[in-house]
C-alpha positions in Angstrom: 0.0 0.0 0.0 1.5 3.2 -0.9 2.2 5.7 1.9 1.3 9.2 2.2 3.1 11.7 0.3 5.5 14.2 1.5 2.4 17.1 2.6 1.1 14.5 4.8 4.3 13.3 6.5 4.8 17.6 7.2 2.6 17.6 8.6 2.3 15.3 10.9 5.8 15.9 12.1 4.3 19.2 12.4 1.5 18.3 14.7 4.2 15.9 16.9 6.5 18.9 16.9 3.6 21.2 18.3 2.1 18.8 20.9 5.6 18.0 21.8 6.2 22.4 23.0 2.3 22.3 24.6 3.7 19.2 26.7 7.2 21.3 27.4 5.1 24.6 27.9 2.3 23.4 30.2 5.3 22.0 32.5 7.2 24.6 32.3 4.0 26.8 33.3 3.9 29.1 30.4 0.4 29.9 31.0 -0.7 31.9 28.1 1.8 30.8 25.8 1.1 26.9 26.7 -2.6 27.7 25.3 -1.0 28.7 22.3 1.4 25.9 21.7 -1.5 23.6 22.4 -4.0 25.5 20.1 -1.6 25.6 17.1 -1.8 21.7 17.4 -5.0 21.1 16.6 -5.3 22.1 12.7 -2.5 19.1 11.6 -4.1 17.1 14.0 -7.4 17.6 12.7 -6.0 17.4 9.0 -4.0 14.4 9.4 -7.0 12.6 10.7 -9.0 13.4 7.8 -6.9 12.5 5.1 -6.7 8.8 7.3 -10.3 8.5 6.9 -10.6 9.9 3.1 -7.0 8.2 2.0 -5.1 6.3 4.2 -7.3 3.6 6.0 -4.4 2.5 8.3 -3.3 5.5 9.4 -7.1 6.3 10.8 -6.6 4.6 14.2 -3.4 6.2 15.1 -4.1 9.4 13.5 -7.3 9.8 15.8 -6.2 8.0 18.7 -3.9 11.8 18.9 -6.5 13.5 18.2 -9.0 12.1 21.0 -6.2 11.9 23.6 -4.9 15.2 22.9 -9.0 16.7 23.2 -9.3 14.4 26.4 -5.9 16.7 28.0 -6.9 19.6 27.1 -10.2 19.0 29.0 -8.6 17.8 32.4 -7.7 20.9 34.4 -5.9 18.7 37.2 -2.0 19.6 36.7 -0.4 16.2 37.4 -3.7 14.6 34.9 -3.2 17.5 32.4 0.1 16.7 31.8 0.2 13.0 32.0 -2.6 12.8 29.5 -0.7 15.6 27.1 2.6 13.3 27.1 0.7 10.0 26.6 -1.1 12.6 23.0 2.2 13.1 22.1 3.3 9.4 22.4 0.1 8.9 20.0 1.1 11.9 17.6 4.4 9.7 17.4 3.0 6.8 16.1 0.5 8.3 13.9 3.6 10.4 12.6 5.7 7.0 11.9 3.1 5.2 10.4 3.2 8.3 7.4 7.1 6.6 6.7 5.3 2.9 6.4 4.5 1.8 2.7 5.6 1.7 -0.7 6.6 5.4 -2.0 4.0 7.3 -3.7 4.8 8.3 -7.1 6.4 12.0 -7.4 3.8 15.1 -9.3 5.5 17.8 -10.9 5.7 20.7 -8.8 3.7 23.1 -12.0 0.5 20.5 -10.9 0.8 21.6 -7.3 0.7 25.4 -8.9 -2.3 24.2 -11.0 -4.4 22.9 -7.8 -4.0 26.2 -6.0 -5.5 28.2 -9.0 -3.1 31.1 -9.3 -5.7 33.0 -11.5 -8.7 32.7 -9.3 -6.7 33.1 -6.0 -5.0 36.4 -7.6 -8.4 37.8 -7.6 -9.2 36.7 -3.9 -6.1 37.8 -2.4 -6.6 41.3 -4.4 -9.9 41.6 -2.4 -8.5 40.7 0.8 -5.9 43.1 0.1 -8.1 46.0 -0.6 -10.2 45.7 2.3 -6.7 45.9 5.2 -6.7 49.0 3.5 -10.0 50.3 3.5 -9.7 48.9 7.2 -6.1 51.2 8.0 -7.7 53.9 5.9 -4.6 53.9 4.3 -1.6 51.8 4.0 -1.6 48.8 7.0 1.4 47.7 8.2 4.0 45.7 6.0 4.4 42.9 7.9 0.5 42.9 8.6 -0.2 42.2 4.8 2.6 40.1 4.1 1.8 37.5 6.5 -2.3 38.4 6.2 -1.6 37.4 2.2 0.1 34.5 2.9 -2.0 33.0 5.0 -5.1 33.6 2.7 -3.4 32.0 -0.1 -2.6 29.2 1.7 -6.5 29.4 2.6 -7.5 29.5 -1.2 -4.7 27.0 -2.4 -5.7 24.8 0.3 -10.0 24.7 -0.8 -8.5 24.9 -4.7 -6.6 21.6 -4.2 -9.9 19.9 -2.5 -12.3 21.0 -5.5 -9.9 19.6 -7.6 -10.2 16.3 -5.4 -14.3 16.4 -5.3 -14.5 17.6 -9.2 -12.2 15.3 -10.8 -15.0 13.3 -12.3 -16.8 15.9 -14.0 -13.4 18.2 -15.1 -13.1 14.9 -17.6 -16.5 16.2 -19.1 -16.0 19.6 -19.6 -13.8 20.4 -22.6 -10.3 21.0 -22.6 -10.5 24.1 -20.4 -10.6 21.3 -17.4 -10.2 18.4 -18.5 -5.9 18.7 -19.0 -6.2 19.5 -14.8 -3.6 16.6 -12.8 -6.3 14.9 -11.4 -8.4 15.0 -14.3 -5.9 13.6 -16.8 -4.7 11.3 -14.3 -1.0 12.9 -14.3 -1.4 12.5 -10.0 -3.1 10.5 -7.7 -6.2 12.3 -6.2 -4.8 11.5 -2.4 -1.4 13.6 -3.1 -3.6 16.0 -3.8 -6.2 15.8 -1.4 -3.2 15.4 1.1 -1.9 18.8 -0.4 -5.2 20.7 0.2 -5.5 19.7 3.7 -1.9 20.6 4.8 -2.3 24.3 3.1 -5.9 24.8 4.7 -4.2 23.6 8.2 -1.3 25.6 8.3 -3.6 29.0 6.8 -5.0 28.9 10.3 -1.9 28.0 12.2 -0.1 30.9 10.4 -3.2 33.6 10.5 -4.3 32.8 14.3 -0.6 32.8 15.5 0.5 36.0 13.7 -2.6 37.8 12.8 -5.4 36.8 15.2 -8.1 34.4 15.5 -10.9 35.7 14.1 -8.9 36.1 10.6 -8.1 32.6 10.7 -11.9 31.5 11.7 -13.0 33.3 8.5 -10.3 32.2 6.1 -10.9 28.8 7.3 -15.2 29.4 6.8 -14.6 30.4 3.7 -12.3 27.6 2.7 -15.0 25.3 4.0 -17.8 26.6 2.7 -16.3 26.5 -0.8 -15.2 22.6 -0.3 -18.6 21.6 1.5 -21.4 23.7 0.8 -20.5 24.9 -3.1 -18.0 22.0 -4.8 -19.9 19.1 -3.0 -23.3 20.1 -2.4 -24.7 22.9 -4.6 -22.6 22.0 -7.8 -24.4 18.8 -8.2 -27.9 19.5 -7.0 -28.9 23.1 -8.0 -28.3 25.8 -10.8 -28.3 28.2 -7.9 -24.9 27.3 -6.5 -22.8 30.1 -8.1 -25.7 32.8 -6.4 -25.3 31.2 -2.9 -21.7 29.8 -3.5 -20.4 32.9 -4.4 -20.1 34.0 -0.7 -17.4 32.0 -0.5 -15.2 34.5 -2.8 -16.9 37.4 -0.5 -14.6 36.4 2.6 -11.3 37.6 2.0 -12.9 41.0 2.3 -13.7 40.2 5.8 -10.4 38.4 6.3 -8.8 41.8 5.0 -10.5 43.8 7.5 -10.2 41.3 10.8 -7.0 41.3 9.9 -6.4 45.2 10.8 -9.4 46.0 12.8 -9.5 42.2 14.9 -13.3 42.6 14.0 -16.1 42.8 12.0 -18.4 46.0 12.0 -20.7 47.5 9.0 -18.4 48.1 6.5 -17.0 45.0 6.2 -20.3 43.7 5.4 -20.8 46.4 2.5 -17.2 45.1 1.2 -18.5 41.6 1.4 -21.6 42.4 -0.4 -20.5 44.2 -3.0 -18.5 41.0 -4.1 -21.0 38.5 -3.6 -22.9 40.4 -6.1 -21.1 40.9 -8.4 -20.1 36.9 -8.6 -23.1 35.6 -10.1 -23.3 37.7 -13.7 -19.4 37.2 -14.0 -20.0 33.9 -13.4 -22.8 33.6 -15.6 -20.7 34.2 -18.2 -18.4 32.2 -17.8 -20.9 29.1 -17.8 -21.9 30.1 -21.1 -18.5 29.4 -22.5 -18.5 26.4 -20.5 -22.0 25.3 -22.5 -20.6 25.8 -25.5 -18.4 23.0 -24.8 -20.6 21.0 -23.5 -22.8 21.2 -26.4 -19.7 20.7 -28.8 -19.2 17.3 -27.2 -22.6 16.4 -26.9 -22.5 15.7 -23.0 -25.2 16.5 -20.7 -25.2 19.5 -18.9 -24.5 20.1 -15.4 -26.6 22.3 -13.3 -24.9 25.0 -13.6 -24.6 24.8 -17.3 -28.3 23.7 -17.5 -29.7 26.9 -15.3 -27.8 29.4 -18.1 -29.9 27.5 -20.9 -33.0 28.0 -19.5 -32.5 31.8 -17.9 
């Protein structure tokens, strides 16, 4: 059985490296800083589980075996408890880690599919929006180091979701005329778990980097809006209504909100107007779009998906 690819194995010596400093910082008694450590753990933890259970069917006991132990010690407020249960989570994030090194090799992608996953064109537009609004935000120019790291961490956010709609769309990208159907996973050039791997690394270190540097409630968002373009558009509303580019298209309204927590560590009234003003003007731009992709659909004489169907009969 092949093993996990080198995103996986990152990150799960990531997550061992991280529950290994909560365990050093909770007996040390770093207080604030321990909660930190132990938070920054969770996202690999979190990732590395679900790509066991989507992928890597071995790897699911272990992997979650951390995870659960690792919940259970941060529950137990008794010192002496705390910390015996933290050690035995990290003992756990171990083996889950070594268990990534067990298995044939997985084959090698060329690093210009990894670019293709994250969609440079569409994140481009994203991260332009998020930039904007840090600057609407500072009413004026925010701090270097604000937007460097604020960017970065968004476009790990939109790399991250890109690389799982890939994973999720692969079947259909085959039926859709050469504008998608030359993608990695499409034309079978890698193997959809390096990729799903690959998503769920980027979308788990965007919130390590944004809550740790940024704050928190940039991190939530980026992460929301990663999800609910993975979840709620890709797997759900692509297949089942014509609708889904009108409600999905809040997804590429949060990096406006990302943009502003980012400066402000909050949400008021304008942000809203900055999200709006994108997730209205998503559906015509999208609209036409679809009708190119109809024209190839109707050039290969496949039936239409939803979205393509809904243009037809507006």
């Amino acid at each position: 059985m092949p093993r996990p690819g080198l995103w996986l194995r990152f990150t799960a010596l990531f997550a061992s490296s991280a529950v290994l400093l909560a365990v050093v910082s909770g007996a040390a008694s770093l207080g604030a800083a321990h909660r930190i450590l132990a938070a920054l753990a969770l996202p690999p933890l979190v990732a590395l589980v679900v790509a066991a259970r989507l992928a890597h069917p071995r790897l699911f006991v272990p992997a979650l075996s951390a995870l659960v132990l690792f919940g259970i010690a941060a529950l137990v407020t008794l010192p002496g408890a705390h910390l015996a249960l933290a050690a035995v989570a990290f003992a756990a994030t171990l083996v889950a880690t070594v268990a990534t090194y067990r298995g044939e090799p997985a084959p090698p992608a060329p690093w210009r599919d990894y670019v293709t996953l994250t969609k440079p064109r569409i994140m481009s537009l994203l991260l332009v929006t998020g930039l904007c609004a840090m600057f609407v935000a500072a009413q004026g120019a925010p701090a270097g180091r604000l937007v460097a790291v604020t960017m970065t961490g968004l476009a790990l956010a939109c790399g991250g979701a890109s690389a799982l709609n890939h994973v999720l769309d692969r079947d259909i990208d085959r039926l859709m005329g050469k504008r998608t159907r030359a993608r990695p996973l499409a034309a079978e050039r890698m193997p959809p778990t390096l990729a799903l791997e690959f998503g769920l690394t980027l979308s788990a270190f965007s919130f390590v980097l944004l809550a740790s540097l940024v704050n928190v409630l940039t991190a939530t968002l980026a992460l929301v809006g990663n999800l609910f373009y993975v979840l709620v558009y890709t797997r759900w509303l692509k297949r089942s209504t014509p609708q889904n580019i009108v409600i999905g298209g809040a997804a590429g309204a949060v990096p406006p909100l990302v943009g502003w927590a980012a400066v402000t560590g909050n949400l008021t009234l304008p942000a809203l107007w900055l999200f709006l003003i994108v997730f209205f003007w998503t559906p015509p731009h999208f609209w036409a779009l679809a009708l190119l992709i109809r024209r190839d659909y109707e050039a290969a004489r496949i039936p239409m998906l939803p979205v393509v169907r809904g243009v037809r009969e507006s």
